[in-house]
N, C-alpha and C positions, 0 to 999 in steps of 0.2 A: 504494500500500500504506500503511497506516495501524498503527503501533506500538502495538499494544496489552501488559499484564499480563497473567501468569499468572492473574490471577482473576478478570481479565474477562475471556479465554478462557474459563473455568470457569462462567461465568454462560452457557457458551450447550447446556452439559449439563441444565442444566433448562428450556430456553427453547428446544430443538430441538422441532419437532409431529411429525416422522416418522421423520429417519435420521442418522441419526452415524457414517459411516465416516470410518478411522484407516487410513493410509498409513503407513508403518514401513520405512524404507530402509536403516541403519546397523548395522554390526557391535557397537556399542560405546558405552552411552550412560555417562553421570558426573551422573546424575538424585541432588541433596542425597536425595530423602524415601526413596532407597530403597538408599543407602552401607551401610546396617546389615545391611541384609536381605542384599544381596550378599554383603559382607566372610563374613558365617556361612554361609552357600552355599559360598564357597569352602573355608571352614575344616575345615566339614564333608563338603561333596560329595554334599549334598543339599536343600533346602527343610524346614525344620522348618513346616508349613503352620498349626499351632496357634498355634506363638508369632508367626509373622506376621499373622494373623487380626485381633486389635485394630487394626494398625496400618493392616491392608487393608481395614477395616468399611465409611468413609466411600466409597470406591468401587463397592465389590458390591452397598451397597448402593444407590446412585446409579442401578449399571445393572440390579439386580432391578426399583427403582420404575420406571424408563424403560420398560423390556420387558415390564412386569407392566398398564402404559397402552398397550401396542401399538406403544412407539418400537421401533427396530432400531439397533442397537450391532453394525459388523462391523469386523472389522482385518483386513490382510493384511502381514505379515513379508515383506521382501523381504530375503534375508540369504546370505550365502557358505556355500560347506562346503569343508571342516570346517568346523562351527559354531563361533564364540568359547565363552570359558567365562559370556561375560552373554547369549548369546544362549541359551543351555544354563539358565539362569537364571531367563531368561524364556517360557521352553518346561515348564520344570520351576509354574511359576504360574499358567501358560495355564490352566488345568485345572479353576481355582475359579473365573477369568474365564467361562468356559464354563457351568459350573455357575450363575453368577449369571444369563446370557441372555446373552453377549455371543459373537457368531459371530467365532471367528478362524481365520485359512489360514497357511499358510506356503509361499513361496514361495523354489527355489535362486534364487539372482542368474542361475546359466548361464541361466534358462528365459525371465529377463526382458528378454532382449537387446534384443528386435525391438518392445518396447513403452517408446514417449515418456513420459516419466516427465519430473516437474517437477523442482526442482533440489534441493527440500526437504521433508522430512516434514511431512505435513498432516490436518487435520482438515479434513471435508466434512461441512456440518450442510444438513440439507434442499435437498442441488443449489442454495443459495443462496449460501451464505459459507463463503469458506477461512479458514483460520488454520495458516499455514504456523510452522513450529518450524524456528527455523536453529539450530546447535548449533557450536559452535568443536569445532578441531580435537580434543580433549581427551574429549567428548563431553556439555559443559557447557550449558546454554540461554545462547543469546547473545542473540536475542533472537525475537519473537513476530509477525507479519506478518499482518492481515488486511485482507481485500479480499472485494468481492463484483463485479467486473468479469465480463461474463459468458466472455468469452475463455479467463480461466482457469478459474472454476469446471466450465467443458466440459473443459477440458483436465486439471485433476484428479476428475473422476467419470470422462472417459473411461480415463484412467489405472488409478483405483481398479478399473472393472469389470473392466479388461484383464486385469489381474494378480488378480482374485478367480477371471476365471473358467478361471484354470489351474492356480491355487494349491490343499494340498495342503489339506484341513481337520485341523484340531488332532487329532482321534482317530484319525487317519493316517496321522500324520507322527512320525516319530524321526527328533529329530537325528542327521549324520555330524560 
């Protein structure tokens, strides 16, 4: 495994030719860009979706141009219920993700018992290279892992399909 930056991980959102799926396994993350957004989610106990807009541009519109060339952009939520309040958070955002091209599912933890799952949340760009996200306890990025060894890359696409294909799509799913 090979320690890369956040923004050379991010060099491989325009440099993917076909597919970008996101693994998403934690109840609880402590992401700095998105402290703000949160904190007002709770305050108010809802998503003001305007006043986040500005802030959400540089991503939607990332995954309009990707989808808009025929890439694919999917995620799959692996997450407990009762939902937390950031999973709620991020269930409440999903919505613009979707609207810009970007396919997400949600998956209970109970369903994903019987499927090997890696140890860490990951990105899959073209069944070529991981880039695993380890996170401290806290839910902070500790640090950034990529690799293109073929043993894993099978083992996170088989993963990913496992769990997409039982998982709930976004206009399906309410949180518990």
């Amino acid at each position: 495994m090979k320690l890369i930056s956040g923004e050379e991980r991010d060099t491989f959102f325009t440099t993917f030719t076909r597919e970008a799926l996101h693994l998403e396994m934690r109840d609880v993350y402590a992401v700095s860009d998105e402290a703000e957004r949160f904190a007002r989610f709770l305050e108010k106990g809802y998503r003001n979706h305007n006043a986040e807009a500005e802030e959400r541009r540089p991503w939607m519109a990332l995954i309009q141009d990707a989808t808009s060339a025929g890439k694919v952009f999917r995620r799959v939520r692996i997450i407990s219920e009762p939902v937390t309040d950031y999973i709620r958070y991020e269930w409440e955002g999903a919505s613009r993700n979707v609207e810009a091209g970007e396919e997400i599912k949600w998956l209970p933890r109970r369903l994903a018992s019987a499927i090997p799952l890696p140890g860490n949340d990951f990105w899959l760009f073209d069944d070529s290279t991981v880039v695993f996200t380890v996170f401290t306890g806290d839910g902070d990025v500790f640090e950034r892992q990529l690799t293109t060894d073929p043993a894993i890359v099978q083992l996170c696409g088989s993963a990913f399909e496992a769990a997409w294909s039982i998982a709930t799509p976004h206009s399906e799913y309410q949180p518990r």
